[in-house]
N, C-alpha and C positions, 0 to 999 in steps of 0.2 A: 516251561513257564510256571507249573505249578511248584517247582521246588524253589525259585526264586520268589515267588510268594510269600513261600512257605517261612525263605530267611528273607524277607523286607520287615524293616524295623514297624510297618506299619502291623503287620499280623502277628509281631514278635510281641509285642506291650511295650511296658516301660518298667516292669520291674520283673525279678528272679530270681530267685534262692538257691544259693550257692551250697550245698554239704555234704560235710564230711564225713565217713561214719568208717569209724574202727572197728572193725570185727575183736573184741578182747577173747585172751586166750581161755577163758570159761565159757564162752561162745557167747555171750552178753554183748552188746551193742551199743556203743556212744556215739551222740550225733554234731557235728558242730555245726553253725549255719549263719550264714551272711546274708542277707535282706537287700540287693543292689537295685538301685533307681537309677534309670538313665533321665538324664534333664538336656535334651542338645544336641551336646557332643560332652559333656559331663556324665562320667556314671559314680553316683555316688555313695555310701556307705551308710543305709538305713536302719537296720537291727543288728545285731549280734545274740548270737545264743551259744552256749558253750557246755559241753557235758551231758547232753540230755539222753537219759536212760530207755525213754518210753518212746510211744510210735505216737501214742495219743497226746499224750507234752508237747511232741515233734508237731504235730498237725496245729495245738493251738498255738504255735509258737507263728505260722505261717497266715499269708493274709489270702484271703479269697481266692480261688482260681489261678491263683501264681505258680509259674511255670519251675520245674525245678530240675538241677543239673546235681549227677551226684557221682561223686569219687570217695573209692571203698577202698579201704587196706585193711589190712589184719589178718589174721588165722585164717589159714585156707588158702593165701594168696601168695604166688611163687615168681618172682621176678630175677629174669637171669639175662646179662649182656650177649649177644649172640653176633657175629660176625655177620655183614648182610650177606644173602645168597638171593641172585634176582631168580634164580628158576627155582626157589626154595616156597614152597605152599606151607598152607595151617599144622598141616602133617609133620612136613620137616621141621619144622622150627617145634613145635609141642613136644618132639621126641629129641630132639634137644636139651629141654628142658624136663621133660620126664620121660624116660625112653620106654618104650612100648603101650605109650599110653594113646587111647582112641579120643579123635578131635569129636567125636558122638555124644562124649563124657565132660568135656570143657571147653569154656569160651578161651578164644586166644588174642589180646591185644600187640600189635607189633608200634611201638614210641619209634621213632624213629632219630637218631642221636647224632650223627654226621651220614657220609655216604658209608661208611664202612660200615657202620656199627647198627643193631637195633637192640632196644630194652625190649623182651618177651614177656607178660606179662601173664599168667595163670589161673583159673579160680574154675571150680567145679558149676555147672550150669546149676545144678539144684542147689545149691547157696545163694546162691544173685538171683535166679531164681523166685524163689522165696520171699527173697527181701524187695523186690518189686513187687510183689504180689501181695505180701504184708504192708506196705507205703500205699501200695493203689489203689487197699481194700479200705484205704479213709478219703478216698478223693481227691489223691494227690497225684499230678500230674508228673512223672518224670520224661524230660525230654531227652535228657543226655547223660550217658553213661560212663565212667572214666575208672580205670584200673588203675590202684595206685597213686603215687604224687605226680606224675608225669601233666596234668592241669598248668600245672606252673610252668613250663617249657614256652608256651603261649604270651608268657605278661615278663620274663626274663628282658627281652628290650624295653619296655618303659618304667623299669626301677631306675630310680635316679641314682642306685650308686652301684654299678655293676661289682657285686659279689661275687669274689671266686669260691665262694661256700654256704650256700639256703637252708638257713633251717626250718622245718615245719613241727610239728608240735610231735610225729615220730619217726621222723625220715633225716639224713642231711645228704643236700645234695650238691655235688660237685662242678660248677659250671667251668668250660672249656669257649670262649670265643660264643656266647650267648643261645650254647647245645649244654643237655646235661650228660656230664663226661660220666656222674659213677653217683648212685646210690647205695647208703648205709642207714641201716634200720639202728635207731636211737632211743631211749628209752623213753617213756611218754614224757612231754614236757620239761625233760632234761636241760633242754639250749633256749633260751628265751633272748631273740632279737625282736627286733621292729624293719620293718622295710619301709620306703615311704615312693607312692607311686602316684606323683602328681601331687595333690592337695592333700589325698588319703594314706595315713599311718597304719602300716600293718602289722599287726605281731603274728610270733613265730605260729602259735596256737590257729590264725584264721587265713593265711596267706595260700592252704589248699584250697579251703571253701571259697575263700574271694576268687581265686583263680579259675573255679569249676563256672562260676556264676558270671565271671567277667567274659569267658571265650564266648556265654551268649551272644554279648551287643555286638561281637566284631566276627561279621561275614567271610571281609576276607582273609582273616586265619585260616591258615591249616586244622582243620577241625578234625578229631577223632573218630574215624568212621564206626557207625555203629553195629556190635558186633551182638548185639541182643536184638533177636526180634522183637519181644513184647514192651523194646522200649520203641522202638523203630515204630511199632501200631503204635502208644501210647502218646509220642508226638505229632501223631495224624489223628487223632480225636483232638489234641489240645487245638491243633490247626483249624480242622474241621470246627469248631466249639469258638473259636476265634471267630472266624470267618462270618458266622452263620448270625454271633452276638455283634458283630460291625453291621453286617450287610440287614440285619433288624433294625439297629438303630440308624443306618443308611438312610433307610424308609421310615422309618421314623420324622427324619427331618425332613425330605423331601414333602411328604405330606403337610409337617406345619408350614414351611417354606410358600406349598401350593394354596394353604390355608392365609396366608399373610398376603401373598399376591390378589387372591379372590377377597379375601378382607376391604384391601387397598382400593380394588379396581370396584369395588360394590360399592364402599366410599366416597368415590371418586363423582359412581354416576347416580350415585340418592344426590347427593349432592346438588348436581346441576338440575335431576329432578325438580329440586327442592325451589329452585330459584327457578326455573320454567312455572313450578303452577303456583310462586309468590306472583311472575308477572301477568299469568292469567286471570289470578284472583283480583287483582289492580284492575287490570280490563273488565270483569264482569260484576267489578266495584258496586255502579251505578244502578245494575239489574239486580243484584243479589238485597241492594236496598230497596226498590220497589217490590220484591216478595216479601219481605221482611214486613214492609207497610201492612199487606196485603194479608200475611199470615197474623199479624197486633191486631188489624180488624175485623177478621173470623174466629180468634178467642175473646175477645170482650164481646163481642155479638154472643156467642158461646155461655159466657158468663154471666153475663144478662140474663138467657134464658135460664141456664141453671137457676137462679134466683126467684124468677119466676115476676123479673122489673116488665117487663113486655105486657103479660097477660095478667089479670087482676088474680092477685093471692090471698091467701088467709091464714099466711104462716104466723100472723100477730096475733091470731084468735089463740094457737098453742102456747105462745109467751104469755097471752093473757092469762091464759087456764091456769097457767104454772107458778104465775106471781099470786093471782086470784087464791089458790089455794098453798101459799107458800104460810107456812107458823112464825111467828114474831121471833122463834127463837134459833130461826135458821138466816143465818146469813149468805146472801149469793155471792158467789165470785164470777164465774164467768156459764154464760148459755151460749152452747156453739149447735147452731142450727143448719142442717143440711152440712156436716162438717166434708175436708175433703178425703177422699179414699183412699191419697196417696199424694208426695212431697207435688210442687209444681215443678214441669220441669219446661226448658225451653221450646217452643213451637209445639208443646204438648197439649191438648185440649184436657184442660182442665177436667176430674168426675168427680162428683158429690154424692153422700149418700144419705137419698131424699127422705128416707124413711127415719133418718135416726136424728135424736136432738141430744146432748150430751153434758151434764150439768155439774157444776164443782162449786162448792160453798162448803161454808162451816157451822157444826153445830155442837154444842155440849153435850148432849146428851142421844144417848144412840135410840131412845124409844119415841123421839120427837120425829126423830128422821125415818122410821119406818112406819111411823104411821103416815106423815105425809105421804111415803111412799105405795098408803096403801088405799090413802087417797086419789093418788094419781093413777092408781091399775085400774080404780072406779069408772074411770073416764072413757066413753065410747071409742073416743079418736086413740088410745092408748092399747098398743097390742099386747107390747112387754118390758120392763123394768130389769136393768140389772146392775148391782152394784159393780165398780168397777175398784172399788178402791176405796176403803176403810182405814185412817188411822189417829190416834188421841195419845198423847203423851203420858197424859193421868186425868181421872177426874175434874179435875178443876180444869183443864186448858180445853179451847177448841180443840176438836176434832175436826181432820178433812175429810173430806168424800168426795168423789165421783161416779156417778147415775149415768147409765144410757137407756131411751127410751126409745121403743121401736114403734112408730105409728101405723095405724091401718093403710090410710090412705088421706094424706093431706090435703087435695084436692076434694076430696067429697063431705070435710067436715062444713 
């Protein structure tokens, strides 16, 4: 179960990077690379990169976490046609190929070309090696490994014009009844065709990389069994790294999903809440009006007293004292007596504060106004004077003021 996971297009992605990389004979390295997007049943042809010298060039040429399939040729690599032997193992066919040499020392791919025949394919472990270990050391995933041109054996049935000869950018190869009859090593970029596969035009230069990156999407190919182990781990971390980044965002939605339902269902019932205590509030209509009455005549009763309309006062003796000794050349604006302590607010009992009287007029000159004011500290009923607020444009215009006066005790003047 877990390997068909592993190829379900859901854990696969939707995109992969096909490349190709040439071992040149100075031991130098060029990569080439195809960008494939599956849309469907559509895989389509996103980037091209071509020649690239560097590992790091290679890495920004690739998009995030994109999985990558790679076929290697060049220096170092020994491909020789071998007649099949069914009881023939890694052993026999390597020394085949290089006699006396130990399978300890090299990886061995077997193409498989009709029933007779196999292409043996050769390359020293510590080469491939290396060059996984260099690719993997920047974050790149390789999933699949291919010796050679042999990629392209895979996508021979869906060219539209079946070639009895392929060229790749250093290989030509020979097809026979849609198997590759015979490989010949060509000079780089010698033979320049175009293939065309489906909607997509391939030239000879990208038709490896297309083809390494295309046996992705399709499962069931005969797929190259993998004869590297640290690419074989390296496709079960991409797996695992799949998996783990689905199954986050899995939970991810399920949660906002649980979030929109409880949204919905919360909505649902404020809702009829809302219309239950509108027809309650209708029902206790009539009662909520005779408290209301009832609360209107304990703050003016309240207010009253505040005032002191109830019981006989002598808050006019203060007014009087104030006019009494007011200068011809101050003008009053407003005397707020017993001001309040704070905004009115509804069904709130009104507080005042009985002790203070707070006075705002205007005058020219500021040694008018602090003598009155030194007149009024004279006063018995008068505890303490404080300006509140001073200001005069210039000389010539009124000045405003505001005085608060702190009384002893208004009742006992």
């Amino acid at each position: 179960m877990l390997e068909s996971l592993k190829n379900s297009p859901f854990f696969k992605g939707r995109t992969v990077a096909g490349i190709y990389l040439i071992i040149l004979p100075d031991g130098s390295q060029s990569f080439d690379i195809v960008i494939l997007k599956r849309n469907k049943s559509l895989i389509n042809v996103e980037k091209t990169s071509l020649s690239i010298n560097d590992i790091d060039e290679l890495n920004a040429c690739l998009p995030a976490s994109v999985p990558v399939c790679l076929s290697l040729s060049g220096k170092g690599i020994v491909h020789k046609k071998i007649k099949a032997e069914k009881s023939g193992d890694d052993f026999y066919y390597l020394n085949k190929v290089l006699p006396n040499a130990s399978t300890d020392e090299f990886y061995i791919q077997k193409t498989e070309l009709t029933d007779d025949f196999y292409y043996i394919s050769v390359i020293r472990k510590e080469i491939i090696d290396e060059i996984i270990s260099n690719i993997n050391s920047k974050g790149i995933f390789i999933v699949d490994v291919v010796i050679g041109p042999f990629a392209i054996k895979n996508i021979i049935p869906f060219l539209d014009q079946q070639a009895k000869n392929i060229y790749t950018k250093n290989f030509e190869l020979t097809i026979n009844d849609f198997y590759i009859e015979n490989i010949n090593r060509i000079e780089i970029n010698s033979k320049n065709e175009n293939y065309k596969l489906s909607e997509e035009n391939i030239t000879s230069e990208l038709i490896i990389p297309f083809a390494t990156g295309f046996n992705y999407f399709i499962p069931d190919i005969k797929q190259f069994k993998s004869i590297i182990p640290s690419v074989s781990e390296l496709k079960n971390d991409f797996f695992y790294k799949q998996f783990i980044r689905i199954f986050g965002y899995g939970i991810l939605i399920f949660f906002l999903v649980l979030l929109m339902v409880n949204y919905f269902v919360f909505t649902n019932y404020n809702q009829k809440y809302n219309e239950l205590s509108y027809n309650y509030s209708q029902n206790e209509e009539l009662i909520e009006k005779l408290n209301q009455l009832k609360q209107d005549i304990k703050l003016k009763e309240s207010f009253v007293y505040q005032l002191r309309m109830i019981e006989p006062s002598r808050i006019s003796f203060c007014a009087d004292r104030i006019a009494y000794l007011l200068p011809k050349e101050i003008i009053l604006v407003q005397i707020n007596i017993h001001p309040l302590k704070r905004k009115l607010k509804k069904y709130k009992e009104p507080e005042f504060s009985n002790e203070i009287i707070q006075i705002s007029g205007k005058c020219r000159k500021s040694t008018v106004l602090h003598e009155w004011i030194k007149m009024l500290k004279s006063e018995k009923w008068v505890k303490e004077i404080e300006i509140l607020n001073v200001s005069q444009e210039n000389k010539y215009s009124f000045g405003e003021f505001t005085i608060k006066i702190t009384v002893t005790n208004i009742d006992s003047i």
